[in-house]
C-alpha positions in Angstrom: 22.2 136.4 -76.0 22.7 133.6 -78.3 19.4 133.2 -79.8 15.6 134.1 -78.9 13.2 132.2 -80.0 9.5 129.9 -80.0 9.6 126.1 -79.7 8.6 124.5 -82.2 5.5 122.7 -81.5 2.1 122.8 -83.1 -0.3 122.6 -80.4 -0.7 126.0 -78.6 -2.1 125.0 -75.4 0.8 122.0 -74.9 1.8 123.4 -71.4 -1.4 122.8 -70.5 -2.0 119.5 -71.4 1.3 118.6 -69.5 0.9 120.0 -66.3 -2.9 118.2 -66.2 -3.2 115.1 -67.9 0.9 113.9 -68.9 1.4 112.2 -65.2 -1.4 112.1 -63.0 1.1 112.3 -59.9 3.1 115.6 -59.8 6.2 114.3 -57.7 6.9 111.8 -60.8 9.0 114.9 -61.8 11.9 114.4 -59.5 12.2 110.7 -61.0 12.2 112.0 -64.6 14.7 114.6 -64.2 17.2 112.3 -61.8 17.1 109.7 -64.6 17.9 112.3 -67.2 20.8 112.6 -65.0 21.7 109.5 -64.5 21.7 108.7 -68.0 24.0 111.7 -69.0 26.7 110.1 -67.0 26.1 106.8 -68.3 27.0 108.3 -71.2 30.2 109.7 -70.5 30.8 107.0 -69.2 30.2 105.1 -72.4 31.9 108.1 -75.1 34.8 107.9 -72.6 35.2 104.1 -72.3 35.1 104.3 -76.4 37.8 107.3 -76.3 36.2 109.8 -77.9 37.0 111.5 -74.4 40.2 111.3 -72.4 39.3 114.0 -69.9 39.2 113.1 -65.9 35.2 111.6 -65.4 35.5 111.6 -61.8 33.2 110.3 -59.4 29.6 110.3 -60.8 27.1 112.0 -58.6 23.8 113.5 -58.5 23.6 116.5 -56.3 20.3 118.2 -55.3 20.3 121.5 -54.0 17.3 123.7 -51.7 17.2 127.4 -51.9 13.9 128.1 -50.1 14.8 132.1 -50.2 14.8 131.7 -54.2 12.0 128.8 -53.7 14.3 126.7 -56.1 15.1 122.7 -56.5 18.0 122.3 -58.7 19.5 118.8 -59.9 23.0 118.6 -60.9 25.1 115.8 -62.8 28.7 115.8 -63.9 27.9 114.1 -67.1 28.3 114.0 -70.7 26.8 118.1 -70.7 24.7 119.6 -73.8 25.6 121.9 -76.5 23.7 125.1 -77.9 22.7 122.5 -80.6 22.2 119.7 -78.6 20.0 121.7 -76.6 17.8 123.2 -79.7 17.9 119.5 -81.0 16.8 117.6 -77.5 14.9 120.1 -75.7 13.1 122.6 -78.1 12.8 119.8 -80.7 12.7 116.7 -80.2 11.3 116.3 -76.5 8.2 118.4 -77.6 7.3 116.8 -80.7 7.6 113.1 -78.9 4.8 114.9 -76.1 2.6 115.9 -78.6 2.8 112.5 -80.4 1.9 110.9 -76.8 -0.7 113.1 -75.7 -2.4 112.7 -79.0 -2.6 109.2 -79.0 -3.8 108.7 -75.6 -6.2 111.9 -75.5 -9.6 111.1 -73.8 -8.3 107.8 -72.8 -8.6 108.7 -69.0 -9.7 105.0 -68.6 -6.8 103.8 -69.5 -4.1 105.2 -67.4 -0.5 105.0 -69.1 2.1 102.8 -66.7 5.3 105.2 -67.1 6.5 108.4 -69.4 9.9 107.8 -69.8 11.2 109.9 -72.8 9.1 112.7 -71.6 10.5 113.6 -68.4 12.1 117.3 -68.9 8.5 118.6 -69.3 7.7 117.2 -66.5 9.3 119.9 -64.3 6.5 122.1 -65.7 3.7 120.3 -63.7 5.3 122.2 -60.3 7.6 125.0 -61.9 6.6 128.2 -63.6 10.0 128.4 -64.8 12.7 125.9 -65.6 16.4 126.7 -66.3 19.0 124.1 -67.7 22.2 125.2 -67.4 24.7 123.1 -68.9 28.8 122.3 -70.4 29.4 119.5 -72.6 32.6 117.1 -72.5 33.5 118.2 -76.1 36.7 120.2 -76.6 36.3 123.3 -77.3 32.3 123.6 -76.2 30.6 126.7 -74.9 28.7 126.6 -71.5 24.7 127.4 -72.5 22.4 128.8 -70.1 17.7 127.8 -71.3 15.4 129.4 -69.8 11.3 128.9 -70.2 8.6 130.4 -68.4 5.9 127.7 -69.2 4.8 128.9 -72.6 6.2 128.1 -75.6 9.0 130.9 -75.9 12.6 130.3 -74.5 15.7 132.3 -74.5 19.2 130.7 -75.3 22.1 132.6 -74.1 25.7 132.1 -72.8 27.1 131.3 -70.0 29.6 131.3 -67.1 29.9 127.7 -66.2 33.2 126.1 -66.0 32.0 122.4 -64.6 30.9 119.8 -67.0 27.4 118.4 -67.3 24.0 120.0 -66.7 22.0 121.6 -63.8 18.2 122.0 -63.8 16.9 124.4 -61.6 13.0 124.7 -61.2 11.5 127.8 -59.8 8.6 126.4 -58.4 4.5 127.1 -57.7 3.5 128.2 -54.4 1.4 125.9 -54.5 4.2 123.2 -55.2 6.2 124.4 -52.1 6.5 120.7 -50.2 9.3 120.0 -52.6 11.7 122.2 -50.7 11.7 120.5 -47.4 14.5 118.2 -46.8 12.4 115.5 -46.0 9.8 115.6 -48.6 13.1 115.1 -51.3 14.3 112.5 -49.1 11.1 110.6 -49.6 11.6 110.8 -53.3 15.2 109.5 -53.5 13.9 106.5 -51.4 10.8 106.0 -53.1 12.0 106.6 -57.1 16.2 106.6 -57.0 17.2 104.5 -54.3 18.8 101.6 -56.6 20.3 104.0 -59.2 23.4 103.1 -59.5 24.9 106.6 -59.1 25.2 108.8 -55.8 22.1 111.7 -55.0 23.2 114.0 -52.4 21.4 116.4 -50.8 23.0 118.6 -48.4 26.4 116.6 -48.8 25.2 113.6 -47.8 24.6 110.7 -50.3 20.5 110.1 -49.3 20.7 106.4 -52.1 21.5 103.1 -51.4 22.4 102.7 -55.2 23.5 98.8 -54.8 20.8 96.6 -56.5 20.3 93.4 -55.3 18.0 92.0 -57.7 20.9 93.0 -60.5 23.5 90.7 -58.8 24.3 87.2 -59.2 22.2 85.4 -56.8 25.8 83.6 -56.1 26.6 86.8 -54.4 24.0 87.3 -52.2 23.9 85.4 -48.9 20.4 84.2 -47.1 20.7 87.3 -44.8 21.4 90.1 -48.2 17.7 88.4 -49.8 16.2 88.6 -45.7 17.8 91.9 -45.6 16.3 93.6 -48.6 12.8 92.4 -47.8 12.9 94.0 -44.7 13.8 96.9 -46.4 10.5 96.9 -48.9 8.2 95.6 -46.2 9.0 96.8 -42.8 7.0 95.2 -39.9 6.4 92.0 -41.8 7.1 88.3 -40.9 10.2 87.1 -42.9 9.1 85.5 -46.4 9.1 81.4 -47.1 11.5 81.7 -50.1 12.5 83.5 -52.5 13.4 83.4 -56.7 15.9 85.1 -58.5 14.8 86.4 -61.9 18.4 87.2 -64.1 18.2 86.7 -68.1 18.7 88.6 -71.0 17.6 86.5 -73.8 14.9 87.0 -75.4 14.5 89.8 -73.3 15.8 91.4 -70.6 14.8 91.0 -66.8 15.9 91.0 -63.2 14.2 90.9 -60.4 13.8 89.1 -56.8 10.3 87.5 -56.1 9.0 86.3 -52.4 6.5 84.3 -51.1 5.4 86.2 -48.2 3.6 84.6 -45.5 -0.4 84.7 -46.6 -2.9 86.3 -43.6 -6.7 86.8 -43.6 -6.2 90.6 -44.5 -4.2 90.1 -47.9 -6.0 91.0 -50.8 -4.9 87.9 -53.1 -6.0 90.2 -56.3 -3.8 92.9 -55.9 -0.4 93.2 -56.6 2.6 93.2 -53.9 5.7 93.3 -56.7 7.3 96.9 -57.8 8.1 97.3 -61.0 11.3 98.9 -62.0 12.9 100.1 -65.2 16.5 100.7 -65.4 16.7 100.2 -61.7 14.2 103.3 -61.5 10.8 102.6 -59.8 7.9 102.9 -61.5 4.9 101.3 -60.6 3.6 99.0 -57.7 0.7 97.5 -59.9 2.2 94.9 -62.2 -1.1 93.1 -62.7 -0.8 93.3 -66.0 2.5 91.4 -66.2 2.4 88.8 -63.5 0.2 86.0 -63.7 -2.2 86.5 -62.1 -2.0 83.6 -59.2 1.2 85.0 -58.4 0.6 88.7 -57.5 0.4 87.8 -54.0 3.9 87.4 -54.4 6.2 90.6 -52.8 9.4 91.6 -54.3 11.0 93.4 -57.6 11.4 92.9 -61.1 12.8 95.3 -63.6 13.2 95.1 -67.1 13.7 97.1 -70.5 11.4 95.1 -72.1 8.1 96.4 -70.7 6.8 99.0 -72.9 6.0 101.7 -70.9 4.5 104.6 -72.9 1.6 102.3 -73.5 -1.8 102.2 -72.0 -2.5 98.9 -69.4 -4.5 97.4 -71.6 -2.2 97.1 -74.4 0.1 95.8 -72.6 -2.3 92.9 -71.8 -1.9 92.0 -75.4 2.1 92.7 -76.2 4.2 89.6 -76.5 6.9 90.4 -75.3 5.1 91.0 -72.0 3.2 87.3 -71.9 6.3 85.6 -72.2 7.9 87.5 -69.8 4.9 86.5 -67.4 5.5 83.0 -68.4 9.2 82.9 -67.9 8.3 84.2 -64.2 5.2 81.5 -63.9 8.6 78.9 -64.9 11.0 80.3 -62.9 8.6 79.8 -59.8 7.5 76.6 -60.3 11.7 75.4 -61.0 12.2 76.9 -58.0 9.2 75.3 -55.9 10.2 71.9 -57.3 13.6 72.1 -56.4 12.6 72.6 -52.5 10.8 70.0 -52.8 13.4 67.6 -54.6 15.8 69.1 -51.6 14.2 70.1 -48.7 11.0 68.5 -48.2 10.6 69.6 -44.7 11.1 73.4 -45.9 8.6 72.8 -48.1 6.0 70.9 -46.0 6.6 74.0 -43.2 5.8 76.5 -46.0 2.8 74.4 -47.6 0.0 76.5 -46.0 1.1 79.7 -47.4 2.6 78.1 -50.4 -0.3 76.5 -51.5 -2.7 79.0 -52.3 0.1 79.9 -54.8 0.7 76.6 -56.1 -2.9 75.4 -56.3 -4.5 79.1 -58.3 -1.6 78.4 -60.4 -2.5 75.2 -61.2 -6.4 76.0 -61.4 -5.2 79.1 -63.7 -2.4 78.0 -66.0 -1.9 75.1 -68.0 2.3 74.9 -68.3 2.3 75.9 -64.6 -0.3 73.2 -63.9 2.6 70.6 -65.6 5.2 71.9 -63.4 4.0 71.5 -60.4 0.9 68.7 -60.5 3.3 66.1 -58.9 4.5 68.5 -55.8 0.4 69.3 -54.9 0.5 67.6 -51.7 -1.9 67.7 -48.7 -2.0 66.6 -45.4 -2.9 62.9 -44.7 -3.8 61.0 -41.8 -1.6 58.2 -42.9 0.6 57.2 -40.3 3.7 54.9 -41.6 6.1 52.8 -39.3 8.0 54.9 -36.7 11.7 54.6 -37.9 11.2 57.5 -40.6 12.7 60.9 -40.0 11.1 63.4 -38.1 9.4 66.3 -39.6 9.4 70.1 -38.6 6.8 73.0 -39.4 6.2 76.5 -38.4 4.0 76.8 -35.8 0.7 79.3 -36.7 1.7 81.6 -33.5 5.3 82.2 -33.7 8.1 81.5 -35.9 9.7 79.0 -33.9 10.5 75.5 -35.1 8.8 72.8 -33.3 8.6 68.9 -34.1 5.3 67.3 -35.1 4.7 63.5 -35.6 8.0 62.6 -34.1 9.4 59.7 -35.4 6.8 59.6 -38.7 7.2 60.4 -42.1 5.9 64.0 -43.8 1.9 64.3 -42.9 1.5 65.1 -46.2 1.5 63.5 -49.7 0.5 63.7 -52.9 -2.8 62.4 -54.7 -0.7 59.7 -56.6 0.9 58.2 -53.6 -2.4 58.3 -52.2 -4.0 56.3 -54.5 -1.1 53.8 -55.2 -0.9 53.8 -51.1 -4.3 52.4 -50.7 -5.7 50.9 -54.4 -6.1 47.5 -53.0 -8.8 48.7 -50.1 -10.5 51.3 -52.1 -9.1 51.7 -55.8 -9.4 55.2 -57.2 -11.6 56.6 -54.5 -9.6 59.3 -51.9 -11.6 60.3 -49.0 -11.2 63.8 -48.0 -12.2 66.3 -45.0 -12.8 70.1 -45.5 -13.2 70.9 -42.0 -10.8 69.0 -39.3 -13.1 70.6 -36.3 -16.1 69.9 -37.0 -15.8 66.9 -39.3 -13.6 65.5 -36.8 -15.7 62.4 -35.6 -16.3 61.1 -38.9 -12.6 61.5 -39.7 -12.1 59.3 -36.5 -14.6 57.0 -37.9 -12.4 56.5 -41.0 -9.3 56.2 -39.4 -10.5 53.5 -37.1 -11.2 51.5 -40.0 -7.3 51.9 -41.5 -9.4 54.7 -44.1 -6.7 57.7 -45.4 -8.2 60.6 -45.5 -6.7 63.7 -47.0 -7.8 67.5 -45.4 -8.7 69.8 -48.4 -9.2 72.6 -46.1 -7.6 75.8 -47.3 -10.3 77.9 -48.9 -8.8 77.8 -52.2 -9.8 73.8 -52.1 -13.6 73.8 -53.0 -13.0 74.8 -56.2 -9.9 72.4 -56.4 -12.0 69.5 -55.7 -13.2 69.7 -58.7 -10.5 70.3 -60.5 -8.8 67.0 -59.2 -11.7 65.1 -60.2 -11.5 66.6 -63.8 -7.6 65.9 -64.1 -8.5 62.5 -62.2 -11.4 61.6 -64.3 -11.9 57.7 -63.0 -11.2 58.5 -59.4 -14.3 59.5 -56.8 -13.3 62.0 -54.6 -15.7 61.7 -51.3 -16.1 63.7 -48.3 -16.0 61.9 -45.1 -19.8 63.4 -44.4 -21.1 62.4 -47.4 -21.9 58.8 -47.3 -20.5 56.1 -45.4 -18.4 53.5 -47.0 -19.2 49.7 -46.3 -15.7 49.7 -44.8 -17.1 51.4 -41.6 -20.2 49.5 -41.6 -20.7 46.2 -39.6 -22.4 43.6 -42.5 -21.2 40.2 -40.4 -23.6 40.7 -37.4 -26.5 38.3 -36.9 -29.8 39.3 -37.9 -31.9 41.0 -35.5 -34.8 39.4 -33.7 -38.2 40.4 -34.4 -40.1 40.9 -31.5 -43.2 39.5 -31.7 -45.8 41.5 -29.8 -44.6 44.6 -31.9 -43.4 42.5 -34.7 -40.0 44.8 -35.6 -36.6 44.6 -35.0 -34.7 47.1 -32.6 -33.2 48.8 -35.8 -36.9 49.1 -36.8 -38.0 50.4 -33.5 -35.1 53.2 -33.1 -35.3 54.8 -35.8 -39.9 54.9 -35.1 -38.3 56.7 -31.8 -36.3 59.3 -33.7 -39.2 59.8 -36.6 -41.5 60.8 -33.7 -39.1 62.4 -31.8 -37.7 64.7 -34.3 -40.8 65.0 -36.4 -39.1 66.4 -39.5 -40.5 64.7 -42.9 -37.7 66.0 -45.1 -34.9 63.9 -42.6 -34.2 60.6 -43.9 -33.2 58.1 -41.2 -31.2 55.1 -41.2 -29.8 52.7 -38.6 -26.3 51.6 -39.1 -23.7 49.6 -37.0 -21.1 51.1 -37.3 -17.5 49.2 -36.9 -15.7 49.7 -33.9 -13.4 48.0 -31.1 -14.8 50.6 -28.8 -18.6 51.5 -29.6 -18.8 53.9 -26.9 -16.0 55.8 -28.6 -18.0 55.9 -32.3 -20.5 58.2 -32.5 -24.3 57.7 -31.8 -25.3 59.1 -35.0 -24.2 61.0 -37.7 -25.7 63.6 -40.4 -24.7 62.9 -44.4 -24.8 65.3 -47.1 -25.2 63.6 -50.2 -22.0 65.1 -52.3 -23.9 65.9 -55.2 -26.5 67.8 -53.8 -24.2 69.7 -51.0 -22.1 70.6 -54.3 -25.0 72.2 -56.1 -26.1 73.9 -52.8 -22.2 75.1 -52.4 -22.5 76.1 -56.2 -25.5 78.2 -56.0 -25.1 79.9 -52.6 -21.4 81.0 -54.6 -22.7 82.5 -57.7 -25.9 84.1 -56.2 -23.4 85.4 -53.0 -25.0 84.3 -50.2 -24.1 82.0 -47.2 -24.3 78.2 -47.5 -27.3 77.1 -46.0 -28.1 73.9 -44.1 -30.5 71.9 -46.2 -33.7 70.7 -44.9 -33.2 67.2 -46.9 -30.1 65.2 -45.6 -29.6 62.0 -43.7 -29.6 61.0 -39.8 -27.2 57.7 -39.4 -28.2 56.3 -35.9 -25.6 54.2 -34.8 -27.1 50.8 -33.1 -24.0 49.6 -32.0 -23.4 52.7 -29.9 -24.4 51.9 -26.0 -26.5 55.1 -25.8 -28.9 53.9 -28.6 -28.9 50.7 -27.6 -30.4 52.0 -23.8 -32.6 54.5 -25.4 -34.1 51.6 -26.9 -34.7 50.2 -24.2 -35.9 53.0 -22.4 -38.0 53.9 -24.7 -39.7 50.1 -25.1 -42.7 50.4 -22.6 -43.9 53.9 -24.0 -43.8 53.4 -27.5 -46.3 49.8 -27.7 -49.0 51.4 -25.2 -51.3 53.4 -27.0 -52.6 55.6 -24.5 -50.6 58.8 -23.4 -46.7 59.4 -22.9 -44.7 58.4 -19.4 -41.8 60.4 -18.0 -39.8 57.9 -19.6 -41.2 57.9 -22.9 -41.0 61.7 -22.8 -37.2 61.6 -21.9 -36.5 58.9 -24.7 -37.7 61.7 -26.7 -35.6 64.3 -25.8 -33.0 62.2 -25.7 -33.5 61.8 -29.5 -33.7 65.2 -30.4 -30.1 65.5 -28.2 -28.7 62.9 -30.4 -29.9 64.6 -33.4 -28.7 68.4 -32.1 -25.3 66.7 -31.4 -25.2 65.2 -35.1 -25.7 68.7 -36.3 -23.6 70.7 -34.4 -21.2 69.2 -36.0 -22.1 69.9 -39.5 -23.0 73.4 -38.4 -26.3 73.2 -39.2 -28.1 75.6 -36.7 -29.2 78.7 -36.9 -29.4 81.1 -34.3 -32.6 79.8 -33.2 -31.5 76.2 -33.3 -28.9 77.1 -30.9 -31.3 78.8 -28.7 -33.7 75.4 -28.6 -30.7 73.2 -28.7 -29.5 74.9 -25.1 -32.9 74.3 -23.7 -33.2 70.9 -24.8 -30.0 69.9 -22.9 -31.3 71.9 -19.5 -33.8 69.7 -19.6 -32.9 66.7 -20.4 -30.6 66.9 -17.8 -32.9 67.9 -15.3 -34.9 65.1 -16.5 -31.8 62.4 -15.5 -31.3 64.0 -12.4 -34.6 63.8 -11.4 -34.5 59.9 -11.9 -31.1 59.9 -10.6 -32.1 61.1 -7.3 -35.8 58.9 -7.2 
């Protein structure tokens, strides 16, 4: 025996402390002790390449090895090997005193769990071994095979040994309870989930169970469409093939690689938590990154792996470390060179990908001033401008499969920006834009504009209510107004002649509608108006209309968002009855007998009124302003008012 000794440490209980609090996941172990391995051949690699040794390297690989009888894992490199020395210096020294230093500085800082351990990772193998053995041969001429051995307290023994192979084996005797880690396909799991990009072969059972290439780490020059479609699949099985992707590869000022995607965005993605793994070395380590991507881009999928990122830190230091903000920033660049160049070269790519892409684009912009900068000018939204038909045609993916399928054949991209919008129309309505949040149900009034040559953009992603307002604060002279809001005198019919007063009642039609819908709806709180509304085809405009004044449904919106609750319909908001419409125009007349006789109601009088409140239901259906109880009256009233009609129909 060589020597016998204790390890020089000065807190008794260390084993302790690393087998419960050093990694909160046990199985980190077989990723510290391959990358020990890994890096012992890099290092032969580099004393060889430097000559300080001209023996045979041979072909590097890691081989793992299962005695289940024993109940053993053992790890083996042909690298650069240790020395007695070496061994006293790296293992009984060195490795201990740098655990002590951590554990001290992050003791009772459960809150603030520590993102990786590298440096640590020998002691690791105590967290599921009750006794570790290194048994090891350096490249030196002339060195002596050494055979450690620790039970899991502080005292080793150092003796000789028979070993005639250069570099190291560990070999873990492990827990009972700790037994999963000698089934085949438990290890196998670990290769794939910690070691599959290290760059050197891991056998087990004489196969190699690592893919070892690294995309992200080649020149994207390299790497066709299908290697970058490829290696998604491979990190997200089962998911619909990303938009894009961007190719991280610099090493000044620091160092990073990496391959981002945008994936395709669904109703079930969590938006606030992180899809990117981070890597160190091409050794996984973590798939939260939140605290080095921006944050608008963690729904982003893919890998980046750096040297850079301090790892034996808590997460909330690294919030503050510089290094790791500009490496956030140089991502939050990279994305938005990489979104403007598909749009400089591939609009239609860009327009097809818009409704995934522009949750991205617009958080970013909403979140992040030099990202803002970058992109402001590719924001675009689609427009129900229609220019001549000798443009090119556009293409977008459909919502229920990923073929490609022509839209607007013949017309320019349905989407633009808010500049061209605004230089498009500033001789009809300077620095106003007219938008719609809801194509369904705000789809009349969206006609309404249209028919009247009005553009009207569709802010309806649910990221857009809150970039409303950020438009109108970048476009501080413009008016941004919803098409329910209020009705420009564009759509309104000014030029007609003035109504005649009847003179036994002494009003105007106009006047006498909207008595009929005051009675009829009997709601103090509704303000009605009567409007003619512009039109080559009344019968195709609607017969009246509900407005929400934009300031007020903004403060609603507002307070409905910070207390959490539902949006509700407000009580106070406007009923536009449109005269010109045929409908109103015989309800009117309908209702002329009933309403100047003072005594009680006739049929007629009594259908007119239903007919009003039908009008009325009709204008809010489309603002979705009933509740379930206005649905249930809303059903009834249409039974019988048509009953009512058919009654008369078959008089």
């Amino acid at each position: 025996m060589l020597e016998q000794g204790t390890i020089s440490i000065h807190t008794e209980n260390i084993f302790p402390i690393i087998k419960k609090s050093l990694y909160s996941d046990h199985q980190i172990f077989f990723r510290e002790l391959v990358s020990n391995a890994v890096d012992a051949i890099q290092k032969l690699s580099m004393v060889s390449r430097a000559g300080e040794y001209s023996g045979d390297i041979g072909e590097p690989e890691i081989v793992v090895a299962i005695d289940k009888d024993k109940k053993t894992l053992s790890i083996t490199d042909n690298g650069i090997g240790m020395t007695a020395d070496e061994i006293k210096k790296y293992i009984n020294q060195v490795a201990f005193s740098s655990a002590e230093e951590f554990i001290q500085k992050y003791k009772g800082d459960s809150n603030q769990p520590i993102i990786g351990h590298f440096g640590l990772g020998f002691y690791s193998s105590f967290m599921v071994a009750n006794q570790v053995e290194i048994d090891t041969l350096s490249y030196r001429d002339g060195a002596s095979a050494v055979h450690w051995s620790c039970d899991g307290s502080p005292n080793f023994t150092l003796e000789d040994s028979a070993r005639t192979t250069r570099g190291t084996t560990i070999t873990l005797h492990l827990m009972e309870e700790e037994l999963e880690y000698l089934e085949e396909a438990r290890v196998k799991t670990l290769v794939k989930t910690y070691c599959d990009f290290m760059s050197v072969a891991i056998k087990l059972d004489g196969e190699v169970v690592n893919k070892q290439k690294a995309p992200w780490r080649e020149s994207s020059s390299n790497l066709s469409k299908e290697d970058y479609l490829e290696f998604y699949r491979y990190l997200y099985p089962f998911q619909e093939e990303p938009l894009l992707w961007v190719h991280l590869n610099t090493d000044y000022p620091f160092i990073i690689n990496g391959i981002l995607y945008f994936p395709k965005l669904r109703p079930d993605v969590d938006v606030t938590k992180g899809q990117i793994k981070l890597f160190c070395n091409q050794v996984f380590v973590s798939d939260n990154v939140e605290e080095i991507i921006p944050q608008f881009l963690l729904p982003m999928r893919g890998v980046v792996d750096s040297t850079d990122i301090p790892l034996n830190v808590s997460r909330s230091s690294l919030q503050g470390d510089r290094t790791v903000k500009k490496i956030g920033d140089y991502i939050a660049k990279k994305v938005g060179d990489r979104l403007k160049e598909l749009y400089r070269d591939n609009r239609e790519q860009y327009v097809g990908a818009w409704k995934d892409l522009g949750t991205f684009v617009k958080f970013g912009a909403l979140n992040d001033e030099k990202f803002k900068k970058q992109v402001e000018d590719i924001i675009v939204f689609r427009t129900t401008y229609q220019p001549s038909q000798d443009t090119p045609t556009v293409q977008v993916q459909t919502d229920d499969s990923d073929a490609w399928q022509d839209v607007n054949a013949g017309a320019k991209l349905p989407y633009t920006n808010i500049k061209e919008y605004l230089e498009r129309n500033k001789e009809r309505h300077e620095n106003r834009v007219f938008y719609c949040t809801e194509e369904a149900s705000q789809a009349a009034y969206v006609e309404l504009h249209k028919s009247q040559g009005l553009e009207v953009l569709y802010m309806d992603s649910f990221i857009d209510t809150h970039f409303i307002n950020f438009l109108e604060r970048e476009y501080n002279d413009v008016k941004f107004t919803r098409v329910d809001s209020e009705l420009d005198n564009t759509l309104l019919d000014k030029e007609k002649p003035a109504e005649i007063v009847d003179p036994t009642t002494n009003k105007t039609k106009s006047e006498v509608i909207k008595e009929l819908f005051e009675k009829a709806i009997n709601k103090p709180k509704l303000n009605i108006r009567t409007e003619s509304l512009k039109s080559d085809n009344p019968q195709g405009t609607p017969p009246a209309m509900v407005l929400l004044p934009e300031i007020l449904r903004r403060l609603r919106e507002m307070n409905a968002m910070m207390q959490q609750q539902a949006v509700e319909f407000p009580d106070e908001h406007v009923l536009v009855v449109n005269t010109a419409h045929p409908l109103i125009q015989n309800l009117a007349t309908l209702s002329q007998g009933s309403i100047i006789q003072g005594g009680g109601e006739s049929p007629t009088g009594n259908l007119a009124n239903m007919i009003c409140q039908h009008v009325y239901d009709l204008a809010l259906m489309s603002q979705k302003g009933f509740d379930a109880e206005g649905m249930k009256s809303f059903v009834e009233r249409s039974n019988d008012v048509l009953t009512k009609l058919t009654e008369q129909a078959t008089k």
